[in-house]
N, C-alpha and C positions, 0 to 999 in steps of 0.2 A: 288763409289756406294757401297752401304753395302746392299748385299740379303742373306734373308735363304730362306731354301725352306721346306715347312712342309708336309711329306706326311700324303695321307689321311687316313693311316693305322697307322697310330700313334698319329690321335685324341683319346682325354677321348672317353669314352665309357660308357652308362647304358641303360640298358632294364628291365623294371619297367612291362611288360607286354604289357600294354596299351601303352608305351612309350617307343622308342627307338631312342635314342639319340647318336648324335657324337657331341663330345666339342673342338673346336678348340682355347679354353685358359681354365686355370684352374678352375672348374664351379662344385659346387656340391659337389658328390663324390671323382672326380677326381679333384686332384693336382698335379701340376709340378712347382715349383718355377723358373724353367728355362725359363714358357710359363705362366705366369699372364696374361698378356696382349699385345697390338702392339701398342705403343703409348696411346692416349687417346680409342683407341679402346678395351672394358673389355671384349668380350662377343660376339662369333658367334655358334649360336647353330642350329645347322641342326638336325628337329627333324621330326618322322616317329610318326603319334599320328593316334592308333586306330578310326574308325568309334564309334561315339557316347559318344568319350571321349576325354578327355582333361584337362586344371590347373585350380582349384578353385581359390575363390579370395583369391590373395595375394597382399600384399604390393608392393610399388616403391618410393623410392624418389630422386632426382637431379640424374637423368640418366635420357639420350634421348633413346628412347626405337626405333627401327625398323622391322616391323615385311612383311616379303617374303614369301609368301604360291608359293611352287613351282608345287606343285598337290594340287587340291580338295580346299578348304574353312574353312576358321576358324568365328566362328561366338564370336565377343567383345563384353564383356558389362564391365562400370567401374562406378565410384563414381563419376564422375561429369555430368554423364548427357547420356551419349554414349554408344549405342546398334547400334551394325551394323555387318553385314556378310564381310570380306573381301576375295574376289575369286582371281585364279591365273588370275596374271596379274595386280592385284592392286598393291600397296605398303604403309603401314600403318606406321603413327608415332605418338609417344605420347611423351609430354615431360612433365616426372613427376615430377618437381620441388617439390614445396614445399610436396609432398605427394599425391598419388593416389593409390587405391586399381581398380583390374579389372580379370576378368576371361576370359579364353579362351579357346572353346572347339571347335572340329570337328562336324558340325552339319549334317554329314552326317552317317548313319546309318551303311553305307556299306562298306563306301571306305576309304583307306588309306588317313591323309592328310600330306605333307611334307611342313614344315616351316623350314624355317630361321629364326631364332630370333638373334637380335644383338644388342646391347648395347652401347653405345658411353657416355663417361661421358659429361657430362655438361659445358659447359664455364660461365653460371650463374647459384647460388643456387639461393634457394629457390625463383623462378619464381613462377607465376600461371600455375599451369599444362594447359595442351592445348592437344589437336588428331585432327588429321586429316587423311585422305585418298585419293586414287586418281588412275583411273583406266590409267597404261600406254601400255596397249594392244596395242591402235592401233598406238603408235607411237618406239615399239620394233621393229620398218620394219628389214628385213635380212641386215648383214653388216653396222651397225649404233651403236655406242654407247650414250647409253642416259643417263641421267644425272638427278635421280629420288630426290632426296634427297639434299638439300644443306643447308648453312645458311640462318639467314634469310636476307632478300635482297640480295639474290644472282642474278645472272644476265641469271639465267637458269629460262625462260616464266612458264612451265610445273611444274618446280619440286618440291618436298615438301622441307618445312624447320624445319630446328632443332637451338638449341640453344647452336651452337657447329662450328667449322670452320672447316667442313666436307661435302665431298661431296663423295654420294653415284650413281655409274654407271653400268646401265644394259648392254648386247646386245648380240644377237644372230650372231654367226660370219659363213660364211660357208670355208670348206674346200680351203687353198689357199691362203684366205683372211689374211690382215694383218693392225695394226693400230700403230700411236705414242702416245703415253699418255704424254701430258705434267702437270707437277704437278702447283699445283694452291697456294698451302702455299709455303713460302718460306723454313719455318721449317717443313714440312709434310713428310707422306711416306704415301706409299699404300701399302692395302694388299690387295693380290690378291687374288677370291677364283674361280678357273676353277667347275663351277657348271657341268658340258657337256664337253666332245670329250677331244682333245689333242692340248696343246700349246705351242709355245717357247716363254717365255718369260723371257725380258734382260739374253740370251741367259742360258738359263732354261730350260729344259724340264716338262712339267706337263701333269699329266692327269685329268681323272673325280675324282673331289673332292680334289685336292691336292690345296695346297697355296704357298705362296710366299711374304715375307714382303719385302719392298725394301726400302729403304731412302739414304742418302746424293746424292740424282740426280736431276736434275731437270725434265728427260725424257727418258721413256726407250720404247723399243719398243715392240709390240706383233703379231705373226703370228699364224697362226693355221692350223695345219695337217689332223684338221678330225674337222667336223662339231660340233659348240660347242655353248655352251652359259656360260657368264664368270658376273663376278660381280667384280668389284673393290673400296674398301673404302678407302679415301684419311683422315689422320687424322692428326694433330697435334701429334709432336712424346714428347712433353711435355708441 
């Protein structure tokens, strides 16, 4: 098994005002040639975006785009058709193959929104761009990992799909608790990112906001010291 462990004080970093951002691979500003990317995975961006603002349209093309409002609401609009408000507890994908442009701002006047934005490249170019959305509230129960995100025809009922052999997992864990994660590619890794509380994993310690990429396993395990909520993306590691 091959782990690092990235803490969360040693993400990029930028505050733009309206924007304050942590970059969990080189994005932007920030560069580190040691931390590009975690397999097919380019791109986890935990972002704090002022009340009343947010990114103009800009471009996208062949990347699977994943978008986690962790507080508050981001209100999409793009080029093919798609205006929609995504709130906590949804989970958004767009896959912008051949080309899409789209904006996204905080449609709330007052409050902080915190997003995840992530990036997964592509297993096919130039597709027809596609989004989708999908509220999994009420199936985050305590002590359950859910499985939001996958490819397409995946065998998860619920989850969204991308066009990539990745699968994306929520779940709120309480203190005590503990799970096995068995990996689904034969060539994949996970990366972990402890959104909430304290965890051991493949015998790891983490806290809020720290990660963890793991590969050559088939399965490792996860426990939790203090009440938490965790995300994990499984990706092809080439």
């Amino acid at each position: 098994m091959k782990k690092t462990v990235y803490p969360a004080d040693k993400r990029g970093k930028a505050d733009f005002g309206w924007l304050n951002a942590r970059y969990s691979f080189s994005f932007a500003n920030y560069f580190n040639p040691n931390n590009v990317h975690f397999g097919l995975l380019r791109v986890l961006n935990d972002d704090l975006v002022k009340g009343g603002m947010g990114f103009g349209t800009h471009p996208h093309q062949n990347m699977e785009i994943i978008s986690i409002p962790l507080e508050g609401a981001i209100a999409h609009k793009d080029s093919i058709g798609n205006a929609s408000t995504i709130e906590t507890g949804e989970v958004q994908v767009m896959s912008a193959g051949t080309g899409v442009e789209h904006s996204e701002f905080n449609p709330n006047s007052t409050e902080t929104l915190n997003l995840l934005q992530i990036w997964i490249f592509s297993e096919k170019e130039n597709v027809k761009p596609r989004y989708d959305q999908r509220n999994f509230a009420e199936l985050l129960t305590p002590n359950k990992l859910v499985t939001v995100v996958g490819p397409e025809g995946n065998d998860f009922e619920n989850a969204l799909w991308i066009h990539q052999q990745a699968y994306l997992s929520l779940g709120n864990f309480d203190e005590g608790t503990n799970f096995d994660y068995t990996l689904k590619g034969k060539n994949s890794g996970v990366y972990v990112f402890l959104i909430e509380g304290e965890a051991n994993i493949a015998d790891e310690e983490l806290s809020k906001r720290d990660a963890m990429g793991i590969s050559g396993t088939t399965s490792f395990a996860v426990s939790f010291s203090k009440n938490s909520k965790i995300l994990l993306i499984e990706v092809p590691m080439e």
